[in-house]
C-alpha positions as CSV (number, residue, x, y, z in Angstrom):
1,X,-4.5,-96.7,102.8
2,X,-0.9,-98.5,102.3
3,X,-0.8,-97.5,98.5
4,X,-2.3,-94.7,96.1
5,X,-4.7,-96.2,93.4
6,X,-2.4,-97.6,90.4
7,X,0.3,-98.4,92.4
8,X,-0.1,-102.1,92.7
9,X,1.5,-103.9,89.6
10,X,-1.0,-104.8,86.5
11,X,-1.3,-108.3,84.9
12,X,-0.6,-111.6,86.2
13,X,2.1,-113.4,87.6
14,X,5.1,-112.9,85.6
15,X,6.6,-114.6,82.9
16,X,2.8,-116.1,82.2
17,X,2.0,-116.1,78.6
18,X,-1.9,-114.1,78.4
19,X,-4.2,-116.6,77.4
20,X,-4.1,-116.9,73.0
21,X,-0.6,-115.3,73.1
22,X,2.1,-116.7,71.0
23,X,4.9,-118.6,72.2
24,X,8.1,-117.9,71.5
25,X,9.7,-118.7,68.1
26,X,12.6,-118.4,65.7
27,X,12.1,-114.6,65.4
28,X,12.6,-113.8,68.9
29,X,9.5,-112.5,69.9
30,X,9.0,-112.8,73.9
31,X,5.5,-113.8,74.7
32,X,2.8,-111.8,75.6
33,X,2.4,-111.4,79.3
34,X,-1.0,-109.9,80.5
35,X,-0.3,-106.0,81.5
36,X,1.9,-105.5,78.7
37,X,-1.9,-104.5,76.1
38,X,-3.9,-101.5,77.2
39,X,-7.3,-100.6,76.0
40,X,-7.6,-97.4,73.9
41,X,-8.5,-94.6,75.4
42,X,-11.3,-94.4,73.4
43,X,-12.2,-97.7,74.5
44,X,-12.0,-97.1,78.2
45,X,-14.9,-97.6,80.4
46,X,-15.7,-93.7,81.9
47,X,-14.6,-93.1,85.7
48,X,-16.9,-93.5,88.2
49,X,-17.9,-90.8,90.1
50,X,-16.3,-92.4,93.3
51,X,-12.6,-92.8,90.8
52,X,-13.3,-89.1,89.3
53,X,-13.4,-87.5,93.2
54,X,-10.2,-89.9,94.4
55,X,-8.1,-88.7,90.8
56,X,-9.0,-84.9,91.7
57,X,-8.7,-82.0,89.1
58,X,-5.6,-82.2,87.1
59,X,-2.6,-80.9,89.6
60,X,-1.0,-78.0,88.0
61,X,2.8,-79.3,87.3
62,X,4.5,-76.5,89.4
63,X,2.4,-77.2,92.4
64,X,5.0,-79.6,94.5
65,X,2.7,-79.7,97.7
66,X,6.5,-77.6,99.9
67,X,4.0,-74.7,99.4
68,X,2.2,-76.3,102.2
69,X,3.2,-74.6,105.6
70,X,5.9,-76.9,107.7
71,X,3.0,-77.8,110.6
72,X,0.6,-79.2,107.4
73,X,3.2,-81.0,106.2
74,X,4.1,-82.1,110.0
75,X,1.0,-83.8,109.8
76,X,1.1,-85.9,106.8
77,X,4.6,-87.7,108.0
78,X,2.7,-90.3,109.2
79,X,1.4,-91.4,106.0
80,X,3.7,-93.6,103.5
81,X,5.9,-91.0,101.0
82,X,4.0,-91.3,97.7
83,X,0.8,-90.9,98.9
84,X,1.8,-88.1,101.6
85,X,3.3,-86.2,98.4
86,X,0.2,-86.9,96.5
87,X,-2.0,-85.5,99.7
88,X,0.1,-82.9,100.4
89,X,0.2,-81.4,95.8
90,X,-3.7,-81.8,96.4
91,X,-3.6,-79.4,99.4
92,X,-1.4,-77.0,98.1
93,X,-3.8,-77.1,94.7
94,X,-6.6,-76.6,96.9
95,X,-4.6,-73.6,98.9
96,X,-4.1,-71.7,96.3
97,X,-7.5,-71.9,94.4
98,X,-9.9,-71.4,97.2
99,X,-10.1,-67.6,96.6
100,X,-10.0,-67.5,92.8
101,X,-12.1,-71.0,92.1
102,X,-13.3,-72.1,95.3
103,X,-15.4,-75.1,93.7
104,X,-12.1,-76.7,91.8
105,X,-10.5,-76.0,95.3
106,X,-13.0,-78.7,97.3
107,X,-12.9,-80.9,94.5
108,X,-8.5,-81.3,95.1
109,X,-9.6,-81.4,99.3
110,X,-11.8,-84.2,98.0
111,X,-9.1,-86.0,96.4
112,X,-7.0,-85.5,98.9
113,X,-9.7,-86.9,101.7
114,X,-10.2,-89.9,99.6
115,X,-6.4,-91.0,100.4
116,X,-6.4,-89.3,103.9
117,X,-9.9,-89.5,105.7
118,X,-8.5,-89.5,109.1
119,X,-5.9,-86.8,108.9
120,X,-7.5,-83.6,110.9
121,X,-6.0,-81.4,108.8
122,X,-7.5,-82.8,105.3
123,X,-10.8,-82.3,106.8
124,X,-10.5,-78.8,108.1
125,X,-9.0,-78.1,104.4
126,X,-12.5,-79.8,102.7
127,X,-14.5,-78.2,104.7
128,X,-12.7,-74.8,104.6
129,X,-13.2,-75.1,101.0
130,X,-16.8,-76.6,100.6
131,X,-17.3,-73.4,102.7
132,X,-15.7,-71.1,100.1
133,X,-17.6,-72.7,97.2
134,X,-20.9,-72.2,99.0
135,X,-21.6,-76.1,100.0
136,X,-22.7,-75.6,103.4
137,X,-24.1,-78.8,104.8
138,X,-20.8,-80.1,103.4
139,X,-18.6,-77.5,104.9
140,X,-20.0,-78.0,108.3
141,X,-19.8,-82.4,108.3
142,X,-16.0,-81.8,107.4
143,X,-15.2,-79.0,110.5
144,X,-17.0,-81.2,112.7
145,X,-15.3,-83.9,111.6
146,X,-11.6,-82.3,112.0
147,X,-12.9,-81.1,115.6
148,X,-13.9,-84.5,116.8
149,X,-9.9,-85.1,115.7
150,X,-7.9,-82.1,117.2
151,X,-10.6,-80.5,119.7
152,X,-9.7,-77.4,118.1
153,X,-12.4,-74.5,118.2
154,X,-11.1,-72.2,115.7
155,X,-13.7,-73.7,113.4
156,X,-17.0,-72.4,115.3
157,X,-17.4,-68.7,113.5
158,X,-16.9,-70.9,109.9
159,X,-19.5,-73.4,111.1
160,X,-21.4,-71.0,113.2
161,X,-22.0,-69.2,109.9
162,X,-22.8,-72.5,108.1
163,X,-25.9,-73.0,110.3
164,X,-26.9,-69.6,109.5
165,X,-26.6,-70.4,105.6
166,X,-28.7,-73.7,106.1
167,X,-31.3,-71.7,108.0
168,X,-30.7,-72.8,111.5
169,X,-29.5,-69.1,113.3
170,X,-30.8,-70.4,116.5
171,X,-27.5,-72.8,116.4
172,X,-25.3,-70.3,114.9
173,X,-26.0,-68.0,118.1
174,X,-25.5,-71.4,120.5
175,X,-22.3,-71.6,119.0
176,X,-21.7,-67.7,119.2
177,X,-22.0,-68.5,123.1
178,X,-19.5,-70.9,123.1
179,X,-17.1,-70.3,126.5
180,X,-14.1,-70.8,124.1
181,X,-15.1,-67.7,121.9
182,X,-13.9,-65.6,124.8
183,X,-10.1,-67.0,124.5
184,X,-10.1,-65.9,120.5
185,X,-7.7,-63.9,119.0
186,X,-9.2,-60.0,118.0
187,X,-10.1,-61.4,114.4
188,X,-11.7,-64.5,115.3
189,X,-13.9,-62.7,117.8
190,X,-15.0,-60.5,115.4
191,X,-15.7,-63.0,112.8
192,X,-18.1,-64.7,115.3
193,X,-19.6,-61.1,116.4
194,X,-20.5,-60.4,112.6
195,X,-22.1,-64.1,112.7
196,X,-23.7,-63.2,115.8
197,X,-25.5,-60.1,114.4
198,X,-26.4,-61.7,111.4
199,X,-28.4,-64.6,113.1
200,X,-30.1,-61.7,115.3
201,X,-31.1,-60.1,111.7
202,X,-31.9,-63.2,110.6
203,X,-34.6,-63.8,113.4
204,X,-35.5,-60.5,113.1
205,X,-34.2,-58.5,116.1
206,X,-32.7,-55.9,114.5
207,X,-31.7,-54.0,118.1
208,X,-30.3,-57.0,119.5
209,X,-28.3,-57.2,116.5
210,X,-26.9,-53.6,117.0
211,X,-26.3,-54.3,120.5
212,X,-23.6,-57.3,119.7
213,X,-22.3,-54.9,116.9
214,X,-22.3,-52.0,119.7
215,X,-20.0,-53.9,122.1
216,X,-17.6,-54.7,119.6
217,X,-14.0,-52.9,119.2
218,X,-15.6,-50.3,116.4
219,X,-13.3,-47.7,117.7
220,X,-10.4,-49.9,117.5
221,X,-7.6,-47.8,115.7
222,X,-6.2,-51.0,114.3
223,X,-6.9,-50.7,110.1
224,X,-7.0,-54.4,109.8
225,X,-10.0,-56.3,107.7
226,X,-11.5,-57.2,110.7
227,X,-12.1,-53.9,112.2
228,X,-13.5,-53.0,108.7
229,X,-15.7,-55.1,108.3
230,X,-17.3,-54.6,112.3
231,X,-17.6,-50.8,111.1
232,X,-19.2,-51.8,107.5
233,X,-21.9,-54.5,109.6
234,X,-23.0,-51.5,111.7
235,X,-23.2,-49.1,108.8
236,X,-25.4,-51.2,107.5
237,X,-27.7,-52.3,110.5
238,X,-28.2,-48.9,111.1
239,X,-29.5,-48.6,107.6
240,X,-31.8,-51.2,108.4
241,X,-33.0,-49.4,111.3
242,X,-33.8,-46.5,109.7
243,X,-31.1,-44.5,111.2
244,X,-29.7,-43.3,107.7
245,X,-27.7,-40.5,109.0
246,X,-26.1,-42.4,111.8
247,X,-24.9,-45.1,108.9
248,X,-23.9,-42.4,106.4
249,X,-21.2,-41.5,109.4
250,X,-20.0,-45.2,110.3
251,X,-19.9,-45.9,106.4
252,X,-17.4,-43.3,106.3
253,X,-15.3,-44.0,109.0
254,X,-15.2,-47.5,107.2
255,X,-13.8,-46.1,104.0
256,X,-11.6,-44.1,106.1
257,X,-9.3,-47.2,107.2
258,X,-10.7,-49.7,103.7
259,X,-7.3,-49.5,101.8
260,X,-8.0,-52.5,100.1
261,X,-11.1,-51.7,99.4
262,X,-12.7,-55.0,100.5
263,X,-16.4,-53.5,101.1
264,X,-18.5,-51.0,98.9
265,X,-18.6,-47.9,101.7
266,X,-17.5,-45.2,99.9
267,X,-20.0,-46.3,97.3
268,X,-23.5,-46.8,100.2
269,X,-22.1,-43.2,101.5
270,X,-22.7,-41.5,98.1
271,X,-25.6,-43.0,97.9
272,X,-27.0,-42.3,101.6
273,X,-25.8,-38.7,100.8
274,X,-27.9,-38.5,97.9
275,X,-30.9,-39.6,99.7
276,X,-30.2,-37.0,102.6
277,X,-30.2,-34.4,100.2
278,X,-33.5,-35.1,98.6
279,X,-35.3,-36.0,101.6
């Protein structure tokens, strides 16, 4: 794609009066050359939907795209300037969405694939975000697609998780057995662990599901979301296997490192205690 949309010059050749215009006369007046009238707005044909995905959502004025971190940007050099600024705003739009308004977040990663399909890094950022905003099938086309570019696993726990959503756990644990999973850093390994046990739930082996949960780093001393979130998984399998005062303990050794409170422990502890004490 040499050129954004709108970047070509309007009208016809120049210097050609538009067909009806007036020539010029004693008053000065140049002619009319086509480009120089524009339809109302009001009189505008609407976008199609292929024009509304390639514009994107508005791109918020103090959103430059140098947000982007340098081995993003790396990537877009390749592309001509205007439209590798234009990519790169989209991105950074999308970046700093995805948590707050995931759905406006895939709709700038759309834009931004509409100028850049074949840029590995536009894809893993459309389908990072169709992930957030709950589009599964999507998510999963875009990480493939980025994957068949840069060979990079990294993606497998997202799109592990994606088959799980689309009701496929079967794949999600095929993935989960991937050779590359064992060369993961700590928080990638236990993002595909918690995928793991969820596709055993979802099939309905609840002890193989404690198992995977059972040889993961739950006594790790590190405090770091990952860790909590392993503990707050086996809390709640236990739960599910009936072993209530096993989970009331591992429920509070989650809230005991949950500083950010990113799950509801100390809140399923009180209410595991409360069940204890009337049983």
């Amino acid at each position: 794609m040499a050129n954004e949309r709108g970047s070509r010059p309007q009208g016809g050749r120049s210097g050609r009066p538009a067909q009806g215009g007036a020539k010029k006369g004693a008053g000065g007046a140049r002619p009319q050359r086509r480009g120089d009238w524009k339809r109302p707005a009001d009189k505008q044909a609407p976008r199609s939907a292929e024009q509304a995905v390639y514009d994107g959502p508005p791109l918020p004025e103090d959103v430059t795209g140098r947000e982007l971190d340098r081995a993003i940007t790396a990537q877009l050099k390749g592309l001509p300037e205007k439209l590798a600024a234009r990519v790169a705003r989209h991105l950074a739009a999308a970046g700093l969405l995805v948590d707050s308004d995931p759905e406006t977040a895939y709709q700038h990663t759309l834009a931004a694939r509409a100028r850049a399909p074949r840029l590995a890094v536009v894809r893993e950022a459309a389908g990072e975000a169709a992930y957030a905003a709950g589009h599964y099938a999507e998510a999963l086309a875009e990480l493939r697609a980025a994957k068949r570019m840069n060979g990079a696993t990294a993606y497998l726990p997202i799109m592990a998780d994606c088959h799980r959503a689309l009701g496929n756990p079967t794949r999600a644990l095929e993935l989960a057995k991937s050779p590359s999973v064992a060369s993961f850093s700590a928080d990638a390994k236990a993002e595909m662990t918690l995928v793991e046990a969820g596709a055993r739930r979802d099939l309905g082996q609840l002890d193989a599901a404690l198992r995977v949960l059972e040889n993961a780093p739950l006594t790790s001393k590190s405090r770091e979301a990952w860790v909590v979130r392993l503990r707050y998984a086996y809390a709640d399998a236990l739960v599910a296997a009936g072993r209530e005062k096993d989970a009331l303990a591992w429920f509070h050794r989650t809230h005991a490192i949950d500083a950010e409170e990113i799950t509801d422990a100390a809140a399923r502890a009180d209410d595991l205690e409360r069940r204890l004490d009337e049983s």
